[in-house]
C-alpha positions in Angstrom: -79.4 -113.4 175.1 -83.0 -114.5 175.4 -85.0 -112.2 172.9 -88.6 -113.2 174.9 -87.4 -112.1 178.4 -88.9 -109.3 179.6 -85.5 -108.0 181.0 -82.1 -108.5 181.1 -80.4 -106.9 184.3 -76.7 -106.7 185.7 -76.1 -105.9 189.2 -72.8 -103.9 188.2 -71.5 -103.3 191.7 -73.1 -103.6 195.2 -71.9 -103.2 198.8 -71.0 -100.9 201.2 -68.4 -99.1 198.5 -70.8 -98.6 195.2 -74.1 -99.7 193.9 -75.2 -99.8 190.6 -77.9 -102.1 188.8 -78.5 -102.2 184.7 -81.7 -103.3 183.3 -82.7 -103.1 180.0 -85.8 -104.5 178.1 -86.4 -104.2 174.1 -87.2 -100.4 173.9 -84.9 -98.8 177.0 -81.8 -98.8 179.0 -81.5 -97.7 182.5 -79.7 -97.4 185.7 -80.5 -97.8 189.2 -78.2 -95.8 190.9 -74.6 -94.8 190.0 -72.6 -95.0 193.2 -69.3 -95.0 191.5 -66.8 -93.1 189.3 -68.1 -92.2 185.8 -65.3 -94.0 185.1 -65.5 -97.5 186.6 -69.6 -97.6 185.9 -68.4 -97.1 182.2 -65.3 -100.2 183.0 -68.3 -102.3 184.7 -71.1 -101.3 182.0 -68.0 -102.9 179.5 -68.0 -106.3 181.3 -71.9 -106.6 179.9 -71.0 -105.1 176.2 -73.1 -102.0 177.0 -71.8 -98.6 176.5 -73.2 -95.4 178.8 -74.2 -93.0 176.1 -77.0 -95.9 175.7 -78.4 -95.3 179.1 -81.6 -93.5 178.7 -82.2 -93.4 182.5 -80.6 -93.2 185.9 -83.0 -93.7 188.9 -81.9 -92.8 191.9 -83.0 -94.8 195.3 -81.8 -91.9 198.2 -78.5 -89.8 198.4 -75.9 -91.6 200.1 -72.7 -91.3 198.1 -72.2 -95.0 197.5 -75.6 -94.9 195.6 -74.9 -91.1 193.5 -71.8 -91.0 193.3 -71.3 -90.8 189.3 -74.4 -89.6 188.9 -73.8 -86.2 188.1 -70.8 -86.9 185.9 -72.7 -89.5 183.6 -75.7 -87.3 182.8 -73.3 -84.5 182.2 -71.4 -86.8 179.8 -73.8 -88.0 177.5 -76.9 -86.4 178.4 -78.7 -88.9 180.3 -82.1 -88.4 182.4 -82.0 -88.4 186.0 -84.9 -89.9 188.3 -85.2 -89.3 191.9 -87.9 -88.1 194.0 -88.0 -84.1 195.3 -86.8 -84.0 199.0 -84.2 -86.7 197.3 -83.1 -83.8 194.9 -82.5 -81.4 197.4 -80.5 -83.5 199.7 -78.1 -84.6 196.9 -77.8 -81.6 194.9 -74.9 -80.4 196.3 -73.2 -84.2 195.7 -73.9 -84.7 191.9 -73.5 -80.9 190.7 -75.5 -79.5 188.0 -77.6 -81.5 185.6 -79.3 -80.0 183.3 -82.8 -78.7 183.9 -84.1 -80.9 180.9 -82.2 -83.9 182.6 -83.9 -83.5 186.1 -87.3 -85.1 186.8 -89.3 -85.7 189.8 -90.0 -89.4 190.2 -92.9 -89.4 193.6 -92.6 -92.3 196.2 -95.6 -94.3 195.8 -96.2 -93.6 192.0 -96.0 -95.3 188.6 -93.3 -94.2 185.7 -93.8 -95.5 182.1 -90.6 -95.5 180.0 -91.6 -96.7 176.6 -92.2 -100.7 177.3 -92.0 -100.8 180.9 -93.6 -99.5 183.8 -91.5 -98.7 187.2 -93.0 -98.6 190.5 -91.7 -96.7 193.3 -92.0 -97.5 197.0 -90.2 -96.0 200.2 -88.1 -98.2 202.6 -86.8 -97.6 206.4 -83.7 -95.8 205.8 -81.4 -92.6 207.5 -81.8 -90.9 204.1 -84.3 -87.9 202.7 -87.0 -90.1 201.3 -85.4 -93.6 200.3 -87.2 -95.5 197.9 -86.6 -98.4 195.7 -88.4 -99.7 192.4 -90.2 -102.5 191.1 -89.8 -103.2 187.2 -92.9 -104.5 185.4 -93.4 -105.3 181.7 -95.4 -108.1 180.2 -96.7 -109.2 183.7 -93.0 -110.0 184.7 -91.4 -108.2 187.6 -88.2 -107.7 188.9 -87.9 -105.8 192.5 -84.6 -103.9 194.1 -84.6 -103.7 198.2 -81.6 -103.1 200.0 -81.0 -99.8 202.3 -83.6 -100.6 204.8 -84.1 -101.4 208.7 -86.9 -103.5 207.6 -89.5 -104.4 205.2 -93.1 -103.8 206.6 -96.3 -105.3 205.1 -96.7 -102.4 202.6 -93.1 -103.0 201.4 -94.1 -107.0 201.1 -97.7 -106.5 199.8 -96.1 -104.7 196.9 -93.3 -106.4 195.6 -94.1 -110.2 196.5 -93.8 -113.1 193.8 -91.6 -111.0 191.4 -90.0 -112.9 188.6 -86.4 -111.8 190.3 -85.0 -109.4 193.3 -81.9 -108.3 194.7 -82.4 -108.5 198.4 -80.5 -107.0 201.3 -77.8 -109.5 203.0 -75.6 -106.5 204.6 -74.0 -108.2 207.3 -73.4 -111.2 209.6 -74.9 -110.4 213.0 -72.1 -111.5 215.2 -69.0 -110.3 212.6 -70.3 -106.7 212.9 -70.9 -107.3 217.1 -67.6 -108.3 217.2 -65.8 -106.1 215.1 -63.7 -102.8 215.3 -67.2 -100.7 214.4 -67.6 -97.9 217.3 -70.9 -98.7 219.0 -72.9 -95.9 217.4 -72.3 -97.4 213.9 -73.1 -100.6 214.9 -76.5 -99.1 216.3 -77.2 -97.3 213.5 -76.6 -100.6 211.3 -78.6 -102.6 213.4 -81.6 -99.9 214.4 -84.7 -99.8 212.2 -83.5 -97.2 209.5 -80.3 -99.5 209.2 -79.3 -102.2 206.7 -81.0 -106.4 206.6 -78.7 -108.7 207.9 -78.2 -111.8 206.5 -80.7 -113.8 208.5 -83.5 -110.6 208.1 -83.0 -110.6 204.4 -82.9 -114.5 204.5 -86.5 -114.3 205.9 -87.8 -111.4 204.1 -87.4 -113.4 200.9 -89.1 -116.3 202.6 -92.2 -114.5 202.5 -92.1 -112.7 199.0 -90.7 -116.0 197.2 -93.9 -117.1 195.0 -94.6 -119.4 192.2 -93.1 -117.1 189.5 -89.7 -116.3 191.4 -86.8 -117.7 189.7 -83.7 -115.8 190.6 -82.4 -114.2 194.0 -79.2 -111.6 194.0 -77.5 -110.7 197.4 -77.1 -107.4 197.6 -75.3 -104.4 199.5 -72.6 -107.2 201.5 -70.8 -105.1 203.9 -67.1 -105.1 203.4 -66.4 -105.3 207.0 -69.0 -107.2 208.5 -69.6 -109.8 206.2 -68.6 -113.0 203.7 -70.2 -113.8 200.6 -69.7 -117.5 200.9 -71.4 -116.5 204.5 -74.1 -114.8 202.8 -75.3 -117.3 200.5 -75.0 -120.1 202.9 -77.1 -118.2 205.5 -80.2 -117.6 203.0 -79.8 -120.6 201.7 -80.4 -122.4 204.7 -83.1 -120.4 205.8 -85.0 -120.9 202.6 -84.4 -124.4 203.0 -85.7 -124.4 206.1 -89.2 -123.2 204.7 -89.2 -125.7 201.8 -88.0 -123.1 199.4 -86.0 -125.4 196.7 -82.8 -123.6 196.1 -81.1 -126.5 193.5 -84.2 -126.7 191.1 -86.2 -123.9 192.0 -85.1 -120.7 193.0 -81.8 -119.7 191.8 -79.2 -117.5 194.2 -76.6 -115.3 193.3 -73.8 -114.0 194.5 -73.1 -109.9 193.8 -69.7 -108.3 194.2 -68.2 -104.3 194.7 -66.1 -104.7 191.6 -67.0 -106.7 189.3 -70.3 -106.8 186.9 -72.8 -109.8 187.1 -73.1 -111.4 183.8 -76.4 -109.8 182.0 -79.1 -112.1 183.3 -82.3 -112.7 181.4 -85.2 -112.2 184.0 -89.0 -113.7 182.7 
């Protein structure tokens, strides 16, 4: 592991069945989101060499089960703080069961935490949840920035998060595979409307525009099981970055994310 990076981060799971992103710098350990069993996020924690009774945080992005889903069960276990913002708290209380009141803090959309050597920014995203919001990692003017559950990213969204160090991006689903496929139409709507998911080709261009000088590493997030490929995935934003002289060989780096298996634990900066 590099000891001067300013974090080292796994994407643990991500798609449509279970997200869950480690990132740890010198002084803290942390989750973002825990949309699996207490018992495979402990299997997937493994695959790094980390252990859960390290974790000294779980943020939480918005309340849909494949993002709380052993939430509850892990801060129960070994005692671990729980971020998420209020109307967040209310919609998911009923999901993760009781955590302790020492265990539950508010974490606002639009505000700054500090956890001992790094600083996390929150921002809301176009989603059919409470109050979604995502989070920006900062520490030793590195960055690293989480988007996925969103319809789309609006200047705000763009203004705040461009020319991080790293990202996980949105690349939910091939356009035509979920037009085509067994999805009722409502779904597909709802996938497709404005508090949906990124396709490919929208994520693909998103990053196009928040790519800077300092970015080095890309991770596809939140693939849809059903409407989408990873090889399909990668190719698609690899071309589009192409396509606006954004050097994917020597420059920028992409990767792949999976449902059940753990990234290796990438330095970042």
């Amino acid at each position: 592991m590099s000891k001067n990076a300013a974090f080292h981060v796994s994407v643990l799971a991500s798609g449509s069945t279970g997200n869950s992103l480690y990132i740890e710098t010198e002084q803290k350990k942390i989750l973002v989101d825990a949309g699996l069993s207490g018992k495979k996020i402990t299997s997937l924690m493994a695959e790094v060499d980390r252990l859960p009774q390290e974790l000294d945080a779980i943020l939480v992005t918005h309340e849909h089960t494949d993002h709380i889903k052993g939430v509850g069960v892990l801060s129960r276990k070994y005692g671990i703080d729980v971020y998420a913002n209020e109307p967040t708290w209310t919609a998911m209380s009923k999901n993760v069961g009781k955590i302790a009141e020492e265990h539950r803090h508010i974490f606002s959309m639009g505000s700054v935490l500090t956890l001992g050597d790094v600083s996390i920014e929150s921002f809301g995203v176009s989603h059919d949840a409470a109050a979604p919001q995502f989070y920006q990692f900062h520490k030793n003017n590195k960055s690293f920035a989480i988007l996925t559950d969103t319809g789309y990213c609006n200047d705000r969204i763009r203004g705040t998060i461009r020319n991080a160090d790293g990202y996980v991006i949105e690349s939910n689903h091939d356009l035509e595979m979920l037009r085509m496929g067994s999805y009722p139409w409502s779904l597909k709507q709802r996938i497709l409307g404005d508090t949906g998911h990124l396709s490919n080709e929208d994520g693909a261009l998103v990053m196009t525009d928040l790519i800077g000088n300092k970015t080095k590493k890309v991770f596809l997030g939140h693939l849809s099981r059903e409407n989408n490929i990873k090889e399909l995935a990668h190719m698609t934003m690899k071309h589009v970055l192409n396509q606006h002289d954004i050097d994917t060989i020597n420059g920028v780096c992409l990767y792949d994310t999976d449902p059940n298996y753990a990234t290796e634990l990438f330095a970042i900066g």
